[in-house]
C-alpha positions in Angstrom: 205.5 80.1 73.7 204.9 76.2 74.2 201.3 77.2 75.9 200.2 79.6 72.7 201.5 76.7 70.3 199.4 73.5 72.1 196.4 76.7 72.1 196.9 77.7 68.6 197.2 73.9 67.3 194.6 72.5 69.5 191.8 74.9 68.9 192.9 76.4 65.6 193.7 73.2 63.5 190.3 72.0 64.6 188.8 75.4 64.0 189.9 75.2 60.2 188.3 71.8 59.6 185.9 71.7 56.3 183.9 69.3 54.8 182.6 68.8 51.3 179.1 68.2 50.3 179.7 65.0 51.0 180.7 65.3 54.6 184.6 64.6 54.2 186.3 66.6 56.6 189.5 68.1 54.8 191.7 71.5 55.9 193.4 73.3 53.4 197.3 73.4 52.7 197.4 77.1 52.8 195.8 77.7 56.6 197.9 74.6 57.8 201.0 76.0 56.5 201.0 78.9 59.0 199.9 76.9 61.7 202.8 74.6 61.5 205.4 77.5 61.6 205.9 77.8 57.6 206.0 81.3 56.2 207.3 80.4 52.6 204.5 78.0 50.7 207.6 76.7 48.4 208.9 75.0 51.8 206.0 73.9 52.8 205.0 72.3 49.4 208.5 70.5 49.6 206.8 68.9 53.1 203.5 67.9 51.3 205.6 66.3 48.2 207.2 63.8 51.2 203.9 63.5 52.5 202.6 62.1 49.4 205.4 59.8 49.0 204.5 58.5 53.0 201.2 58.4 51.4 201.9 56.3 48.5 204.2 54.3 50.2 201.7 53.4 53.0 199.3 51.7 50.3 196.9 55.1 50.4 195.8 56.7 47.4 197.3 59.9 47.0 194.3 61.5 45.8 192.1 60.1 48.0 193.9 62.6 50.8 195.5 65.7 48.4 193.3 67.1 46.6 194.6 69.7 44.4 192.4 73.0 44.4 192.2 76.7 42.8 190.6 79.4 45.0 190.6 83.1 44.3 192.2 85.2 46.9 192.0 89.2 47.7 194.1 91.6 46.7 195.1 95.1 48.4 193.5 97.1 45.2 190.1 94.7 45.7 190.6 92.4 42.4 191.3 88.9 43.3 194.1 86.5 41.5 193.9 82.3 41.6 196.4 80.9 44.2 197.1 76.9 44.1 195.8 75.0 47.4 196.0 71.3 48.2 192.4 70.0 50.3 194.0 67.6 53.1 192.3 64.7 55.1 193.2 64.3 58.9 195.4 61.9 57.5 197.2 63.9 54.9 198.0 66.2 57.8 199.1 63.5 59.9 201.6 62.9 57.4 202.9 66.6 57.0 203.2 66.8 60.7 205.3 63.7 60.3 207.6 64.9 57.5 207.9 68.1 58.8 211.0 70.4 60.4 211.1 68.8 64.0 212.9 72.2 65.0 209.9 74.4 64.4 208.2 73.7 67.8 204.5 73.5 66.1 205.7 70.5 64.4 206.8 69.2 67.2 203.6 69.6 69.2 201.6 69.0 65.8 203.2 65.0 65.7 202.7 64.9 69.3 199.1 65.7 68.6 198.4 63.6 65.8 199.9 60.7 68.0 197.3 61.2 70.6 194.6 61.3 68.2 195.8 57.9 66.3 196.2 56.5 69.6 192.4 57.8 70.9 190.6 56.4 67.5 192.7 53.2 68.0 191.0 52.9 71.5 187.4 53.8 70.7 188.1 51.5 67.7 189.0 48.7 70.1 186.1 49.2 72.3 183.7 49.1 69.7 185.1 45.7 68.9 184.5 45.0 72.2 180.8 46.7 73.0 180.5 44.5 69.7 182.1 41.0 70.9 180.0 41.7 74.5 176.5 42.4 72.4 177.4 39.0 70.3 177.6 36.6 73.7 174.5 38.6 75.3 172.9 37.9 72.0 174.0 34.1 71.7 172.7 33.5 75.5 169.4 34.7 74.8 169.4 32.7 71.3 170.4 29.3 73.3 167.3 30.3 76.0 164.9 30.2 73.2 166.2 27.1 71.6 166.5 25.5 75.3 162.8 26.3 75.4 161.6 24.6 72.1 163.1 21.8 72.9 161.1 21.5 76.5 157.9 22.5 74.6 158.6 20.1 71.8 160.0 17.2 73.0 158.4 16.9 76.5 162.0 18.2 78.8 165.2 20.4 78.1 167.6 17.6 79.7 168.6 17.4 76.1 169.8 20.7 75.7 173.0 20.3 76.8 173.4 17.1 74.7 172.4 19.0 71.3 174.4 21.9 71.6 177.6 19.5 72.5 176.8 18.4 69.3 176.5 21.6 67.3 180.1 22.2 68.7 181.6 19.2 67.1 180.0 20.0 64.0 181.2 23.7 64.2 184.8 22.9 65.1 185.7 19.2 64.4 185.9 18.3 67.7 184.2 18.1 70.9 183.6 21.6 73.4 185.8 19.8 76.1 188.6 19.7 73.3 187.9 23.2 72.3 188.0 24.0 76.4 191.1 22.3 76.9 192.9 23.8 73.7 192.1 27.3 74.7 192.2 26.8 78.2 188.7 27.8 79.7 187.7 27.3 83.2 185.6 23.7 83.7 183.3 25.5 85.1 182.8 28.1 82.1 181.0 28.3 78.8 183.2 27.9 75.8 181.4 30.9 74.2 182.8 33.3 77.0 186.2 32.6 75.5 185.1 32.4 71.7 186.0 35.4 68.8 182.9 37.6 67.9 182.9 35.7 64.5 182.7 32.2 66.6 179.9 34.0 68.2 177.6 35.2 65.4 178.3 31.6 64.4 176.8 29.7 66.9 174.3 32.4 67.3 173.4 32.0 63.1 173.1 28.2 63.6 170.9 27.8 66.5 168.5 30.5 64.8 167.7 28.1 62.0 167.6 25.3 64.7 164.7 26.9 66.3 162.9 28.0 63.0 163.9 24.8 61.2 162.3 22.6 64.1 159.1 25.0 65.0 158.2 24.9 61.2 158.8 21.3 60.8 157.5 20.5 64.2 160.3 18.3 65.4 159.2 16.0 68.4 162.5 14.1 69.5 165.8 14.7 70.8 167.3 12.9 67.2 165.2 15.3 64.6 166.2 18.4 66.5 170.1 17.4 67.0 170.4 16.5 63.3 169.2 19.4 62.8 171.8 21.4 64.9 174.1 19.5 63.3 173.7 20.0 59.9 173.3 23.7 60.5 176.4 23.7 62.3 178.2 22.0 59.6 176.5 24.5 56.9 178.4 27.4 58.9 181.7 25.7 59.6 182.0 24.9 55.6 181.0 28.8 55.0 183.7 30.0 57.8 185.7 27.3 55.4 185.1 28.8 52.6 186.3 31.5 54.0 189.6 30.7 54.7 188.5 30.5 58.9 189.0 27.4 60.5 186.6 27.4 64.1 189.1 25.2 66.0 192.0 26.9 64.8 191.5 30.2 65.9 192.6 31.6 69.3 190.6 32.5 72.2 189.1 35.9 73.1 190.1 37.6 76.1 187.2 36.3 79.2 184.1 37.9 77.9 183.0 38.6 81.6 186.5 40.4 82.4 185.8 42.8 79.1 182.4 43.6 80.1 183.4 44.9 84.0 186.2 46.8 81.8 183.7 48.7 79.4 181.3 48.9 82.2 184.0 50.8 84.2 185.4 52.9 81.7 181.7 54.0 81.0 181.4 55.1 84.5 184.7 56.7 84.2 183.9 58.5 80.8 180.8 60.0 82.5 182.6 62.0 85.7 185.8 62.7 83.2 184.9 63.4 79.2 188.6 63.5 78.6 189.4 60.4 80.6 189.8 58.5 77.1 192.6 60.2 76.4 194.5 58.9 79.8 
């Protein structure tokens, strides 16, 4: 019986899925109602009313996932009479499987399913976050090569690199890259961006672009014109982030950017031999 449940739920429930011209998936109330054990729509309209509550109470928009609806449905003598029908998001069933009978053994298997699912969107979720914080350092690295480089071409060495960007720190967070090191406890011998937020990232990265273009276009010869310039561009940012309500220096530190990118490198590898390994 449990086997032809987890079948019925796993292949069915995705088997009814709809969409609208738009492309939102929805299932209606009426196929979901058997699937979840119901044979009487009047008790399973009592589930959906809690739903909406769960829904409302949540800060969703009821309407946004029940959709009332009309169809026209067959009859044995081949006329057809209007039936009431409620469209449902993936989340509106969520929330029926939630306030359903935990007695009838579909919903049982049906929250035990939607679990899984939350919990597999919250993980692709996160490692999009983290493809994303990865794709940010890769992309600051290349952006700090470029400005290393107009400073060697422009000012005659890139022994000042080191100096300006030291200086684009302080004007980013208030206070100096050892500080920011010490206070979120990275290595001596590592980059503060391998331990900065995505948002630190793109920061940097947005500052040092105008650097470069700021000191090609106005053809900046000397260590002074180009690190006034960092620093003012670095300032510009930190007042936006301000703005904001983001303080640089106040934020915590990212997980070792080098640790997440063996992780997603790994799991890749492991997503390749086993499709379903997400799930584990």
């Amino acid at each position: 019986m449990k086997s032809e449940i987890v079948r019925s739920l796993t292949e069915n429930f995705e088997g009814h899925a709809q969409r609208t011209e738009g492309g939102v998936e929805f299932w209606l109330a009426r196929d979901l109602q058997h699937l979840l054990g119901y044979t009487e729509w009047r008790n399973f309209t009592a589930v959906i009313l809690k739903a909406k509550t769960a829904c409302e109470v949540s800060g969703h928009a009821i309407e946004d996932h029940f959709v009332e609806v009309t169809k026209m449905v067959d009859l044995g003598s081949g006329s057809q009479r209007p039936v009431d029908d409620v469209m449902l998001t993936r989340y509106a069933c969520y929330l029926i499987a939630q306030n359903g009978d935990s007695k009838k053994p579909q919903i049982a298997f049906a929250q035990t399913y939607f679990a899984i699912q939350t919990r597999r969107a919250e993980l692709i979720e996160q490692r999009m976050l983290d493809a994303e914080r990865v794709s940010a350092r890769r992309k600051l690295t290349e952006t700090e090569k470029d400005l290393s480089q107009v400073i060697y071409e422009q000012t005659g060495g890139n022994q000042n690199f080191a100096l300006i960007r030291s200086k684009g720190d302080h004007a980013l967070f208030g206070k100096s890259t050892q500080a920011m090191k010490t206070q979120w406890g990275v290595p001596e011998s590592r980059p503060l961006a391998d331990f900065a937020p995505t948002i630190i990232l793109k920061a940097k990265d947005f500052a040092a672009e105008i650097t470069i273009f700021n000191a090609q276009q106005h053809n900046m010869r000397t260590e002074g014109q180009i690190s006034g310039e960092h620093i003012t561009n670095n300032q510009a940012v930190r007042q936006t982030l301000l703005d904001r309500g983001i303080r640089p220096e106040a934020l915590p530190p990212a997980e070792d950017v080098k640790k997440v990118e063996r992780q997603l490198a790994a799991e890749e590898k492991k997503s390749l031999k086993n499709p379903d390994a997400l799930d584990s």
